[in-house]
C-alpha positions as CSV (number, residue, x, y, z in Angstrom):
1,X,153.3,54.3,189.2
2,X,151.9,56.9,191.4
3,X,154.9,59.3,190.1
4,X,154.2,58.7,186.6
5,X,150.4,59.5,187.1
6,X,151.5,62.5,188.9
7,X,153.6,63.9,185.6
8,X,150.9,62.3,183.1
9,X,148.6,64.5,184.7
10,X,150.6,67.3,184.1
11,X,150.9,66.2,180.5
12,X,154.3,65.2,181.0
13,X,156.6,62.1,180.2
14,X,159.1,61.0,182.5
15,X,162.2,62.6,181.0
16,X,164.1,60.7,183.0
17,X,162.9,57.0,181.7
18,X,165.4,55.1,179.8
19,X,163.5,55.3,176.4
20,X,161.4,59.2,175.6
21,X,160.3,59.9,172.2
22,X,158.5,62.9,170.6
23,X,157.3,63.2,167.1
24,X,155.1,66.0,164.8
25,X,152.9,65.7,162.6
26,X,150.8,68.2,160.1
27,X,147.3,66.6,159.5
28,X,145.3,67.4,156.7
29,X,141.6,67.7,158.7
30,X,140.2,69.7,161.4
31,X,141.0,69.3,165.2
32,X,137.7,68.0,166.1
33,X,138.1,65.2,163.5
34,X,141.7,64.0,164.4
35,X,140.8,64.4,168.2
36,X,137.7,61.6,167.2
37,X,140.2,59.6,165.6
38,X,142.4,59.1,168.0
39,X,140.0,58.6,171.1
40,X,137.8,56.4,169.2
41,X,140.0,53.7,171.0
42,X,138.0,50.2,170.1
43,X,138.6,51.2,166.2
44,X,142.7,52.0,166.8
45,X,143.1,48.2,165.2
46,X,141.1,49.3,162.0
47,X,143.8,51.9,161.0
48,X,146.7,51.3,162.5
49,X,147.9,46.9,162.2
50,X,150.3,47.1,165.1
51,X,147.5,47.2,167.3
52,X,145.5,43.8,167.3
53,X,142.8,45.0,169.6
54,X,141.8,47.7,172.2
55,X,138.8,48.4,174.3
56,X,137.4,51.3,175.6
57,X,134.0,52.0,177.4
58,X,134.8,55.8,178.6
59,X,137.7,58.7,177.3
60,X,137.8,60.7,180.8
61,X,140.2,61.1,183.3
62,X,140.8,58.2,185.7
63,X,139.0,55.5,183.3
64,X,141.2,52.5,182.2
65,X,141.3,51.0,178.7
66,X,143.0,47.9,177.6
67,X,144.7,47.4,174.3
68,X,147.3,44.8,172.3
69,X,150.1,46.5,170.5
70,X,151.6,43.5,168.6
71,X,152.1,41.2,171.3
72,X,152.0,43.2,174.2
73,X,149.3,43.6,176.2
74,X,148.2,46.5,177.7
75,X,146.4,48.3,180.6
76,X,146.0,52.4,180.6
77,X,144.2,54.5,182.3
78,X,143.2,57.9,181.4
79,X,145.0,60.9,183.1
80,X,144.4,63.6,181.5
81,X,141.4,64.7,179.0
82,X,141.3,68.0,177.3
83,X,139.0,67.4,174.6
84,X,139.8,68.4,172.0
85,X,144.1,69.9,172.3
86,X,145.2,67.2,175.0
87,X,145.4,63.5,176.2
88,X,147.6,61.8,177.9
89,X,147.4,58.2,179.5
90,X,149.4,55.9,181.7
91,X,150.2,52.3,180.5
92,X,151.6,49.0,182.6
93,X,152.1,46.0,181.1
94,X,154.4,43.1,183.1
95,X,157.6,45.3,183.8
96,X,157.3,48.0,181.5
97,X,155.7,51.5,182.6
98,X,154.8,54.0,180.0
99,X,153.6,57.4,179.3
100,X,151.2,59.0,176.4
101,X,151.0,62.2,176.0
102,X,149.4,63.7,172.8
103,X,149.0,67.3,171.8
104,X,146.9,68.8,169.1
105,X,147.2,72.1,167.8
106,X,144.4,73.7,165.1
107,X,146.2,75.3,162.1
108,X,143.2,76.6,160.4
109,X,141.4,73.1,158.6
110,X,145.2,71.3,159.5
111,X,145.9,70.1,163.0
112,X,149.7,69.8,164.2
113,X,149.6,66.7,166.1
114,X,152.5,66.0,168.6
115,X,152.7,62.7,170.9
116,X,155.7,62.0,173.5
117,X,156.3,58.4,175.1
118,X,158.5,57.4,177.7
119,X,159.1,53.7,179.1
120,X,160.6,52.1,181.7
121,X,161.6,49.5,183.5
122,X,164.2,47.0,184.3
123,X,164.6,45.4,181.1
124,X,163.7,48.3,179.2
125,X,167.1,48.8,177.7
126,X,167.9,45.1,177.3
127,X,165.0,44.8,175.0
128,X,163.3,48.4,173.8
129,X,165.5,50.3,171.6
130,X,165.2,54.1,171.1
131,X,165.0,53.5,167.4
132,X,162.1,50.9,167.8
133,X,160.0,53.5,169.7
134,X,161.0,56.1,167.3
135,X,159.9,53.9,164.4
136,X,156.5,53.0,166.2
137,X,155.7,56.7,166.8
138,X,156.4,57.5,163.6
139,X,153.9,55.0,161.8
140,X,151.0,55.3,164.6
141,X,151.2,59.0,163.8
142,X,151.3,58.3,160.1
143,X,148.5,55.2,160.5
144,X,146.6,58.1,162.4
145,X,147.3,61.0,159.4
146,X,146.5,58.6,156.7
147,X,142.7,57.7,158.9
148,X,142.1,61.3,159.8
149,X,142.8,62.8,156.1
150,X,139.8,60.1,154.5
């Protein structure tokens, strides 16, 4: 884990991990508000229903939070904390690693949002599939557009 920390910090994924994904956005609210969004981490299951609960006492580098994303349970920890153009955590749950890393760029009142993943782990292949990651990207990002743009 200590590698993946390593590259986290860096606000890197492993590209080397069986499963990466990376996915864009354009948000339709200022930086500030879609950087609150997204660490606001005990309210991710109010706007996004893949996630059944998360909890959070502190967004800064080396603090852990625990979340449910259907029914997989979670523990991060922080690695990196730019407030408000960068975050990126580390996530374990029984043999799956991961890596978060989420970019925000301001566009004037838009933000560009861009968040990579990579997972591994022995049975990684077996039962993740590249599409599945892609798919859940895709409507976290969405879940997080739709909140942000309110």
């Amino acid at each position: 884990m200590k590698t993946l920390e390593a590259q986290a910090k860096e606000g890197r994924i492993n590209e080397n991990a069986s499963i990466r994904d990376r996915q864009s956005i354009m948000i339709n609210a200022p930086i500030q508000l879609v950087w609150d969004v997204l660490t606001n981490i005990n309210k991710w299951p109010e706007w996004y229903s893949e996630i059944k609960s998360a909890s959070c006492e502190k967004v800064e580098e080396g603090a852990f939070f625990e979340w449910a994303l259907k029914s997989t349970h979670l523990k991060s920890k922080f690695q990196l904390v730019e407030k408000p153009t960068r975050l990126s955590w580390t996530g374990k749950s029984k043999m799956v690693k991961a890596i978060h890393v989420w970019d925000l760029e301001s566009a004037d009142d838009q933000t560009i949002l861009t968040v990579e993943k990579s997972i591994e782990g022995f049975l990684i292949p077996v039962f993740n599939r590249q599409s599945k990651v892609h798919d859940d990207l895709m409507a976290w990002i969405a879940a997080l557009k739709n909140e942000a743009e309110k």
